[in-house]
Structure formats: C-alpha cells, structure tokens
Backbone as XML, in Angstrom:
<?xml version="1.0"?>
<chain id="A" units="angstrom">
  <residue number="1" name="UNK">
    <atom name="N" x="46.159" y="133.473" z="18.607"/>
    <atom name="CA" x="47.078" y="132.800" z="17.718"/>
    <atom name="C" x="48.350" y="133.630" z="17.608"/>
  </residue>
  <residue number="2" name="UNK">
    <atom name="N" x="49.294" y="133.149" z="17.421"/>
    <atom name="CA" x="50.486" y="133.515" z="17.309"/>
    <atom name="C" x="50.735" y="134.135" z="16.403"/>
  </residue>
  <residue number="3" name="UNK">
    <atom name="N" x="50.599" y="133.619" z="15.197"/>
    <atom name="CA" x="51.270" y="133.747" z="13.763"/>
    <atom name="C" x="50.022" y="134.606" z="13.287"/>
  </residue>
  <residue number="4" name="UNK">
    <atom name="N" x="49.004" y="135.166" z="13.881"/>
    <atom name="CA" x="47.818" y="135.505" z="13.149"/>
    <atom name="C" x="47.702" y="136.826" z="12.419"/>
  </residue>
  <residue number="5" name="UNK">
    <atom name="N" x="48.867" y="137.825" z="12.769"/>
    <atom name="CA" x="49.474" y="138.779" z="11.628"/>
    <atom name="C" x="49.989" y="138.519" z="10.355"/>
  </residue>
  <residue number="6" name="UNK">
    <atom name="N" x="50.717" y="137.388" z="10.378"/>
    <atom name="CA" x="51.018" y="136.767" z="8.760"/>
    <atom name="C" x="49.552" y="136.248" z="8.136"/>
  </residue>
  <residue number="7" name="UNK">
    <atom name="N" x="48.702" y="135.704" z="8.866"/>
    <atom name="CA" x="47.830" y="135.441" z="7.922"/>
    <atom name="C" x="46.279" y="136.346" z="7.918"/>
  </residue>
  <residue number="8" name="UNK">
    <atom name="N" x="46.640" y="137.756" z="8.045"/>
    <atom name="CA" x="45.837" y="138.469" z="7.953"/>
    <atom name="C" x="45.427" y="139.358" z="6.562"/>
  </residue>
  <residue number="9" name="UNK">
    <atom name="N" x="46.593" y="138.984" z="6.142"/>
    <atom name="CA" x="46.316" y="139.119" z="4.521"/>
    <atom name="C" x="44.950" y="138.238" z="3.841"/>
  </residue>
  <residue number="10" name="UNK">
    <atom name="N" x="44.713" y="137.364" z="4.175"/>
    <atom name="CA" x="44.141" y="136.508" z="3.806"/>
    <atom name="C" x="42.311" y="137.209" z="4.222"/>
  </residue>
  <residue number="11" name="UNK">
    <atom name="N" x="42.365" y="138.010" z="5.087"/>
    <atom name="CA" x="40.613" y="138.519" z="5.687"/>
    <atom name="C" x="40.853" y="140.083" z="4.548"/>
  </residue>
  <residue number="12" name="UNK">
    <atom name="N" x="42.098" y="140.411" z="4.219"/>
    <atom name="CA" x="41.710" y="141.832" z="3.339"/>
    <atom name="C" x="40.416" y="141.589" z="2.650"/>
  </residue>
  <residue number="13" name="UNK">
    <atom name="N" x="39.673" y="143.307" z="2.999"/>
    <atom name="CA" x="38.092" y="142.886" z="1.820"/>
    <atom name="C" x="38.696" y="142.905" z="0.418"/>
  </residue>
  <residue number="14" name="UNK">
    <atom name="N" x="39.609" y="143.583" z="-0.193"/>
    <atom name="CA" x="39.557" y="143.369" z="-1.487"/>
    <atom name="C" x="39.816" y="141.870" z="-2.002"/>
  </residue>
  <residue number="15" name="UNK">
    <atom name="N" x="40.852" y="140.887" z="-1.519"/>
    <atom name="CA" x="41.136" y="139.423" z="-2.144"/>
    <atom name="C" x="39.898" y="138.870" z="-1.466"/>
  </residue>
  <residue number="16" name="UNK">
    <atom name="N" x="39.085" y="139.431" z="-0.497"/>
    <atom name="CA" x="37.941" y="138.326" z="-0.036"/>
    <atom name="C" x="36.962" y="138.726" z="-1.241"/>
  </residue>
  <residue number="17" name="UNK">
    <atom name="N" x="36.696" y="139.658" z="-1.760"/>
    <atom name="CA" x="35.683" y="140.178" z="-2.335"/>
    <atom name="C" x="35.530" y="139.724" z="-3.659"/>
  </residue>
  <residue number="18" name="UNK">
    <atom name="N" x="37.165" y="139.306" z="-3.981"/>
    <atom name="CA" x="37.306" y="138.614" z="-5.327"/>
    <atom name="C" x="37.131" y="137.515" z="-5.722"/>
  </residue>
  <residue number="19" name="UNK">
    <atom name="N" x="36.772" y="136.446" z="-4.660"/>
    <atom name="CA" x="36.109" y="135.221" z="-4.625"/>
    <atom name="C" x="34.854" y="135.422" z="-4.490"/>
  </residue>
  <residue number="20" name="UNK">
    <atom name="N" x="34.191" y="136.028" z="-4.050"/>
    <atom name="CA" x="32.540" y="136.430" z="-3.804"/>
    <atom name="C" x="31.742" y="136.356" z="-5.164"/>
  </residue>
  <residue number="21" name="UNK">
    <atom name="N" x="32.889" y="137.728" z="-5.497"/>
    <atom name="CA" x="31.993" y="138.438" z="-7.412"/>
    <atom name="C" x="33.323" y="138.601" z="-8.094"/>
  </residue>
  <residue number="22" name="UNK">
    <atom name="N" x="33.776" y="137.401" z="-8.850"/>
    <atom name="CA" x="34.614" y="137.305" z="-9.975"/>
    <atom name="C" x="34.720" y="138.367" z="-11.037"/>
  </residue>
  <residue number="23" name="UNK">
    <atom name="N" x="33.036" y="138.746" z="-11.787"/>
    <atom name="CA" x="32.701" y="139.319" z="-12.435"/>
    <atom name="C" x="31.837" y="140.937" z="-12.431"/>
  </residue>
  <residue number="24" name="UNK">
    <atom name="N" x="33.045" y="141.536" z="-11.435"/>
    <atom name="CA" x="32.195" y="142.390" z="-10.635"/>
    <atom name="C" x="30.980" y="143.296" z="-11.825"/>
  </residue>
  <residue number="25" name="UNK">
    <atom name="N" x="31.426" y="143.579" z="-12.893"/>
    <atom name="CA" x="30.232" y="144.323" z="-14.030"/>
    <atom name="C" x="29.228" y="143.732" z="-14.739"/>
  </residue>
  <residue number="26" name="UNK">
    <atom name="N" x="28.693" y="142.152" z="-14.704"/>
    <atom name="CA" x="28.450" y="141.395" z="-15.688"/>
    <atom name="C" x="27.312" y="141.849" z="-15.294"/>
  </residue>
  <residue number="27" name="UNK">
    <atom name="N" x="26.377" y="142.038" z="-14.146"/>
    <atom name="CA" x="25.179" y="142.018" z="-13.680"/>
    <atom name="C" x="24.296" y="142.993" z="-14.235"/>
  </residue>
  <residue number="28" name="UNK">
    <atom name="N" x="25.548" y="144.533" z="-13.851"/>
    <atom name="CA" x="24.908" y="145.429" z="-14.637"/>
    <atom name="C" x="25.057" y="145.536" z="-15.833"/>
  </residue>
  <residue number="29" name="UNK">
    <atom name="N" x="25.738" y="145.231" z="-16.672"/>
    <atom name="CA" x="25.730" y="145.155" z="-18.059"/>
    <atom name="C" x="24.735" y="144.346" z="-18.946"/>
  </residue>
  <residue number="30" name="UNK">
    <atom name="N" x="24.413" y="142.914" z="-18.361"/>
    <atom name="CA" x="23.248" y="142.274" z="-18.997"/>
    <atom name="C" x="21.644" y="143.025" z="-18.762"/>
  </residue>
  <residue number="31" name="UNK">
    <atom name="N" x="21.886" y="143.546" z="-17.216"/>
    <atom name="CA" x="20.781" y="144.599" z="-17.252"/>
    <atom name="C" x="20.756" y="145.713" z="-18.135"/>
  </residue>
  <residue number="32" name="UNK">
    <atom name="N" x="21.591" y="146.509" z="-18.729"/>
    <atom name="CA" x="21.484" y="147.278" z="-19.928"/>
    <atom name="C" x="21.169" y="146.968" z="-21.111"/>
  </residue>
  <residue number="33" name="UNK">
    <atom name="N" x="22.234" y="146.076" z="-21.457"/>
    <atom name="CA" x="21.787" y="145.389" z="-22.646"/>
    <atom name="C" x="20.388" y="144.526" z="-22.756"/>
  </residue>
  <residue number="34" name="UNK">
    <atom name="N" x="20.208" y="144.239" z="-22.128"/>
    <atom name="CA" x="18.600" y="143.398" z="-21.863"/>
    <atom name="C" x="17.484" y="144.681" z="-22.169"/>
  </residue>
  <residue number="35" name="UNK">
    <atom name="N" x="18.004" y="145.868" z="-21.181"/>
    <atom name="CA" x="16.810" y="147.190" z="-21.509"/>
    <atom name="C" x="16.586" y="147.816" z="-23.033"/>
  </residue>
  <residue number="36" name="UNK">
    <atom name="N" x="18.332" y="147.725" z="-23.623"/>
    <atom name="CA" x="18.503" y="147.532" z="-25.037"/>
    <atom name="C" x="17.815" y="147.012" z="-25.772"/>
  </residue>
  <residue number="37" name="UNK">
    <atom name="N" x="17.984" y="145.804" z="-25.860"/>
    <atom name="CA" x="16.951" y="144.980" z="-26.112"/>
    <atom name="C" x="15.515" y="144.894" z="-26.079"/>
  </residue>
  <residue number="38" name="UNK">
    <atom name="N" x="15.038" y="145.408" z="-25.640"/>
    <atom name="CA" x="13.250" y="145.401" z="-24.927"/>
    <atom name="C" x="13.301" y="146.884" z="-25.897"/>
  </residue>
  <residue number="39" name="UNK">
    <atom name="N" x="14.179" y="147.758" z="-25.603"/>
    <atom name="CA" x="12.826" y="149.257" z="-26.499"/>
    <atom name="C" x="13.353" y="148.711" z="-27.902"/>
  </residue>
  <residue number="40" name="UNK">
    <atom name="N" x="14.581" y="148.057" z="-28.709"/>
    <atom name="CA" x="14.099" y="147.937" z="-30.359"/>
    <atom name="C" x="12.867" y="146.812" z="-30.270"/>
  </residue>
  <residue number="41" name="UNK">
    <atom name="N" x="12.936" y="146.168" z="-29.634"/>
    <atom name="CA" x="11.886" y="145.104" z="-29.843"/>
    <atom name="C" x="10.249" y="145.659" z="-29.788"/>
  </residue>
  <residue number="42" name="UNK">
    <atom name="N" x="10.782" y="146.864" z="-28.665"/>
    <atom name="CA" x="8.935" y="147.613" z="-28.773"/>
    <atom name="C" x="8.800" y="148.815" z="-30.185"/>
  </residue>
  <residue number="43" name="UNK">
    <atom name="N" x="9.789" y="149.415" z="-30.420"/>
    <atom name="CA" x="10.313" y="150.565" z="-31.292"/>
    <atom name="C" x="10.174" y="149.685" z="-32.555"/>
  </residue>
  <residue number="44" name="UNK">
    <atom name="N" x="10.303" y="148.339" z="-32.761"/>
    <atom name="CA" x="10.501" y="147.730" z="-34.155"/>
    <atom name="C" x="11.803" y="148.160" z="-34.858"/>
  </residue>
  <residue number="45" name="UNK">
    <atom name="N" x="12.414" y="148.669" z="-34.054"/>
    <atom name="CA" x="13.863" y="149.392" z="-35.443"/>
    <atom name="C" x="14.495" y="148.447" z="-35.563"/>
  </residue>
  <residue number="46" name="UNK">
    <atom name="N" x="14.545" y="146.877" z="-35.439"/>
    <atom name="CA" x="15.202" y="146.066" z="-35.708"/>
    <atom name="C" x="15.364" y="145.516" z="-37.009"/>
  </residue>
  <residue number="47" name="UNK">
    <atom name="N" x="13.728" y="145.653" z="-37.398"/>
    <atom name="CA" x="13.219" y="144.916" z="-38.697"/>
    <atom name="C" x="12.558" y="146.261" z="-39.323"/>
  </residue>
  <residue number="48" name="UNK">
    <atom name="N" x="13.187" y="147.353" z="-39.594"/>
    <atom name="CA" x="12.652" y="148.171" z="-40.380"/>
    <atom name="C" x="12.753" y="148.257" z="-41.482"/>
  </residue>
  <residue number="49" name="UNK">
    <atom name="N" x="13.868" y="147.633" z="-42.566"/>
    <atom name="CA" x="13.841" y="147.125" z="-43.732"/>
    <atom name="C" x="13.744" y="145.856" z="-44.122"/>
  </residue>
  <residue number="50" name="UNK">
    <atom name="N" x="13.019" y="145.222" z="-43.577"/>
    <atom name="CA" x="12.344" y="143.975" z="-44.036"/>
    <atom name="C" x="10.991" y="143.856" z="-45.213"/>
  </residue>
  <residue number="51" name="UNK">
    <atom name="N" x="11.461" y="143.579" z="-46.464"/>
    <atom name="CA" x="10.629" y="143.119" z="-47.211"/>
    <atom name="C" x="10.938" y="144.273" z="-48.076"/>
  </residue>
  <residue number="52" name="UNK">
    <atom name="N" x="11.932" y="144.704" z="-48.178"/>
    <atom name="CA" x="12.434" y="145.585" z="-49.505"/>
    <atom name="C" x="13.683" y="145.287" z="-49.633"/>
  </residue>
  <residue number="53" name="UNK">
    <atom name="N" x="13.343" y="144.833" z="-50.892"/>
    <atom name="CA" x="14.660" y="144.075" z="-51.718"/>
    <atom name="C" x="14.915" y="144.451" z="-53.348"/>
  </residue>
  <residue number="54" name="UNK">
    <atom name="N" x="15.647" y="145.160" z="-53.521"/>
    <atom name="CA" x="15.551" y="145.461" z="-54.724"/>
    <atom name="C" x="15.872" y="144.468" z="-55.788"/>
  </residue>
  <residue number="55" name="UNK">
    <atom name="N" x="15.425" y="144.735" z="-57.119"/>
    <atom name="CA" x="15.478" y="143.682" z="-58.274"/>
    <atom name="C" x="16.182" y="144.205" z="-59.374"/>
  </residue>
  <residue number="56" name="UNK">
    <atom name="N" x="17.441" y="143.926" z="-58.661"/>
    <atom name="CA" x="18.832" y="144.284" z="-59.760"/>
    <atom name="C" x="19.697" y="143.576" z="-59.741"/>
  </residue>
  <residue number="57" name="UNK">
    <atom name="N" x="19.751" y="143.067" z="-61.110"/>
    <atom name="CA" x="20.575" y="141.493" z="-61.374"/>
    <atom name="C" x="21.917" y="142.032" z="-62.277"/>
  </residue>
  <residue number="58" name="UNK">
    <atom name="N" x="23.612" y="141.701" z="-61.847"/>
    <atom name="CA" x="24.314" y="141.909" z="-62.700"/>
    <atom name="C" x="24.651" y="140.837" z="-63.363"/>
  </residue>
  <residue number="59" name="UNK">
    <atom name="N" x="24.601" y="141.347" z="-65.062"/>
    <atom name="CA" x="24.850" y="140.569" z="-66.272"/>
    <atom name="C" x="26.242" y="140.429" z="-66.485"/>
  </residue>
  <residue number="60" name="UNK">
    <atom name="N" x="26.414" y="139.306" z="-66.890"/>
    <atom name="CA" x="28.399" y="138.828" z="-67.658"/>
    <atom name="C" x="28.391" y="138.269" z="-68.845"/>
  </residue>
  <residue number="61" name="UNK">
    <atom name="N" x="28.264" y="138.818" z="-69.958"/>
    <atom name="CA" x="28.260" y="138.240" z="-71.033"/>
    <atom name="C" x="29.809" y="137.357" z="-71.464"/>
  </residue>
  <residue number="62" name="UNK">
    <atom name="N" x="31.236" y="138.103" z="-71.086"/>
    <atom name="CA" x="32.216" y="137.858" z="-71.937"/>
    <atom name="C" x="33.068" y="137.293" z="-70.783"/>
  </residue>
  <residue number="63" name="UNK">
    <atom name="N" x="33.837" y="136.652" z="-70.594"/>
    <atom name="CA" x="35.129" y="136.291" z="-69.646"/>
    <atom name="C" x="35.614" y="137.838" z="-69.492"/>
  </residue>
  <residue number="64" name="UNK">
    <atom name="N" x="35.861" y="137.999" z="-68.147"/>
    <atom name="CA" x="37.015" y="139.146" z="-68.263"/>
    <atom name="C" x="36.457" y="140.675" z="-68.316"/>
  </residue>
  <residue number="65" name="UNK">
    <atom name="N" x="34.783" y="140.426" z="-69.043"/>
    <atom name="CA" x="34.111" y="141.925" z="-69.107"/>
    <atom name="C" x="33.708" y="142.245" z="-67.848"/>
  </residue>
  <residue number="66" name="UNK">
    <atom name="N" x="33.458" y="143.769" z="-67.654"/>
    <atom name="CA" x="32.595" y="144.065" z="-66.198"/>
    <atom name="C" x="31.610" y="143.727" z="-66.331"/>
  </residue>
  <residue number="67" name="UNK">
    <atom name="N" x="30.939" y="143.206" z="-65.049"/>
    <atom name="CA" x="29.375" y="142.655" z="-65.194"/>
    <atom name="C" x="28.805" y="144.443" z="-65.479"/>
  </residue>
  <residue number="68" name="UNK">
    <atom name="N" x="27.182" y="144.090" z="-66.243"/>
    <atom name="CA" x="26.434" y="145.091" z="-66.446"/>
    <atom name="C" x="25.274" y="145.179" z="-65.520"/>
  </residue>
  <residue number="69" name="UNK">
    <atom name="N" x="25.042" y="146.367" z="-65.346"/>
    <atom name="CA" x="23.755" y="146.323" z="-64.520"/>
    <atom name="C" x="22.426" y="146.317" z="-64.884"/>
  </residue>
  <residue number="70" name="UNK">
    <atom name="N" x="21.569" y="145.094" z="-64.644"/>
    <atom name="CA" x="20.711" y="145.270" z="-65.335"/>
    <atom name="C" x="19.251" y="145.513" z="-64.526"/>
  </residue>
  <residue number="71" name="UNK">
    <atom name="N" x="18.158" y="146.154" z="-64.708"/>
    <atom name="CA" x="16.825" y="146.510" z="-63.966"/>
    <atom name="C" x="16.050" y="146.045" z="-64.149"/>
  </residue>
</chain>
C-alpha cells in the first residue's frame, strides 16, 4: 500500500490497547475489594456493635430550654 505510513498510527499498541481494556484497573480492584469483603464477613467486624443501644432519652420541657438528659 502506498499511503500505509499515514495509517500506521492506527496499529500503535497503546490506542489498540485502549479499545481492548477501557478500564485497565477495574479487574484488580474488584478483586481486592471482594478479598475485603470476605475476611470482615469471616472476622465479623462488620456487626460488632449490634444489639447495644443505649437508653437515653433527651427531655424538653420549655420552648427555647436545652433538652435534659435523661437515664
């Protein structure tokens, strides 16, 4: 071909490579975060304060007063 130096831009690996994998990090990143995921889920540290709730209600008697704390 004649003209086949002008369109040799077009075989560079980097612009070919960028149609291939758009997202060149996504793969490994969901693989981390996924491994993330899996040890709190075995570790439980997700839900380690579950089911403690304390029982402290603030009181307002007056317009305008600070609420009080009550136990």
């Amino acid at each position: 071909m004649v003209l086949a130096h002008q369109d040799a831009w077009r075989k560079h690996p980097f612009l070919s490579n960028c149609t291939k994998k758009p997202l060149p990090g996504l793969g490994i990143a969901v693989g981390i975060f996924s491994v993330y995921l899996a040890i709190g889920a075995v570790t439980g540290s997700g839900n380690s304060h579950a089911g403690h709730h304390s029982s402290v209600t603030y009181v307002k008697e007056e317009i305008g007063e600070r609420p009080k704390l009550e136990e």
